[in-house]
C-alpha positions, 0 to 999 in steps of 0.5 A, spaced: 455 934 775 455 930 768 462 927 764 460 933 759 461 939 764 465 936 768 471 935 763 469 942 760 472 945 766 479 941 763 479 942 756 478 950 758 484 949 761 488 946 756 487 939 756 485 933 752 483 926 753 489 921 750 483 915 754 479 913 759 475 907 762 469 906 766 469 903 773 465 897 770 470 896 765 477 897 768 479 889 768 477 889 760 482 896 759 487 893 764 488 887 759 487 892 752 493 895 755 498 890 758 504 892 761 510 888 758 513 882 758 519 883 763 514 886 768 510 880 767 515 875 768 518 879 774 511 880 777 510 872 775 517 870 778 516 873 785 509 870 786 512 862 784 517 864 790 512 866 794 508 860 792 515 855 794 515 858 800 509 856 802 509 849 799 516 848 802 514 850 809 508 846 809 512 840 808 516 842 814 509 843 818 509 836 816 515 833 818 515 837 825 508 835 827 507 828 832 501 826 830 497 827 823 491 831 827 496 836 830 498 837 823 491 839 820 489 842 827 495 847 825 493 847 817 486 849 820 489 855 824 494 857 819 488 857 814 483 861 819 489 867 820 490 868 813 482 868 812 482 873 818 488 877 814 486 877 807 479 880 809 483 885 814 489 887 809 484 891 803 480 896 808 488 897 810 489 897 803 485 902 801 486 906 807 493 907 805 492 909 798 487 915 802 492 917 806 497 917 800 492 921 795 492 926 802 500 927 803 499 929 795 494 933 796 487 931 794 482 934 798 476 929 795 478 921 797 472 917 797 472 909 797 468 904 793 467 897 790 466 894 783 462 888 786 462 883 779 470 884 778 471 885 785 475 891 785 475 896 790 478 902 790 481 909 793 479 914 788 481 922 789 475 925 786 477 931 780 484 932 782 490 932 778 495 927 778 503 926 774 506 920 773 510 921 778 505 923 784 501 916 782 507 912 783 507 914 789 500 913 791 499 906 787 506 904 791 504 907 798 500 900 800 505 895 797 512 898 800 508 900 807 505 893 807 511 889 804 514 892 809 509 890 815 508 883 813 516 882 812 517 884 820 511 880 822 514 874 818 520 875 822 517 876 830 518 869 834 511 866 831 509 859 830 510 856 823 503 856 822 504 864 822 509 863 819 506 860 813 500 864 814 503 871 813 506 868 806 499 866 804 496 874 806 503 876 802 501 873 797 493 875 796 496 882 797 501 882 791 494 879 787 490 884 790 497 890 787 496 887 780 491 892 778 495 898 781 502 894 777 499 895 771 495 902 771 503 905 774 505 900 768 501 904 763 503 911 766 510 910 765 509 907 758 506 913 756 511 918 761 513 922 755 506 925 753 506 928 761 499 925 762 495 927 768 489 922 771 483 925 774 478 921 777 470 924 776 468 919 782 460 922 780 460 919 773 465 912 775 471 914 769 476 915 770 481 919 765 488 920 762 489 927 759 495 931 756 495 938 756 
């Protein structure tokens, strides 16, 4: 079905498109439409904690290590764990926006990639979702992991895990940005009661009223 019938279905149903974007671009309407300076000083702040944390804890590996080589033997580890969990955490990512898309009751979830931007999705193919149904999507994997991550933090693990489990946390919040900024955007215009509908077929993405 082309962009034109399929939004013919919507505008029969009294809808209008208040904007859209194409998959290829959601990077340049994500920064046309950046969230405000309190959420990005929020966001900022708690990747520089997280950030500490890790430097801070480096250095402990450092002062705890009897020899310079057991200090990058557990460097090493810790490195090759977090690329491990950083490649593992975006399948699992995407697989909780599709469960969450389900639990709402989407009927066509597909995923896919935007290779030059390095984006990957979970998008739910001509379905209908308020603001408060997207929050709960773009949220599922950040709370579910956040979570995850905080429990596996806590295990009795070395402190290379230790260390390595706060850079996967740390990939992970940047990998939640761009769910961040499109609740960001919903919420900012809550008040015009705006649905999203993803066309999956033509990569666009809409944003509607009725």
């Amino acid at each position: 079905m082309d962009k034109e019938s399929f939004l013919s279905v919507y505008k029969a149903a009294g809808y209008s498109v208040v904007d859209s974007f194409a998959y290829d671009d959601i990077k340049h309407f994500l920064m046309q439409h950046k969230p405000g300076k309190l959420y990005l000083a929020v966001y900022t702040a708690v990747l520089l904690v997280v950030s500490f944390f890790i430097g801070f804890l480096i250095v402990v590996l450092w002062k705890e290590a009897a020899t310079f080589s057991q200090f990058l033997e557990k460097i090493f580890l810790c490195l090759s764990f977090s690329l491990l969990g950083c490649a593992i955490i975006i399948p699992i990512h995407e697989f909780i926006h599709w469960l969450a898309y389900k639990n709402e009751g989407a009927a066509d979830v597909r995923f896919g990639a935007i290779w030059k931007s390095f984006v990957f999705y979970a998008a739910a193919h001509n379905f209908v979702a308020d603001y408060p149904s997207f929050r709960r999507v773009a949220l599922a994997p950040f709370l579910i992991l956040l979570g995850l991550l905080a429990l596996v933090f806590l295990f009795p693990i070395p402190l290379w895990g230790r260390i390595a489990v706060l850079f996967i946390l740390f990939f992970h919040l940047s990998c939640c940005s761009g769910d961040f900024m499109m609740l960001s955007y919903m919420r900012r215009n809550r008040t015009l009661n705006l649905v999203t509908v993803d066309d999956i077929e033509n990569r666009v993405t809409y944003f509607m009223k009725k």
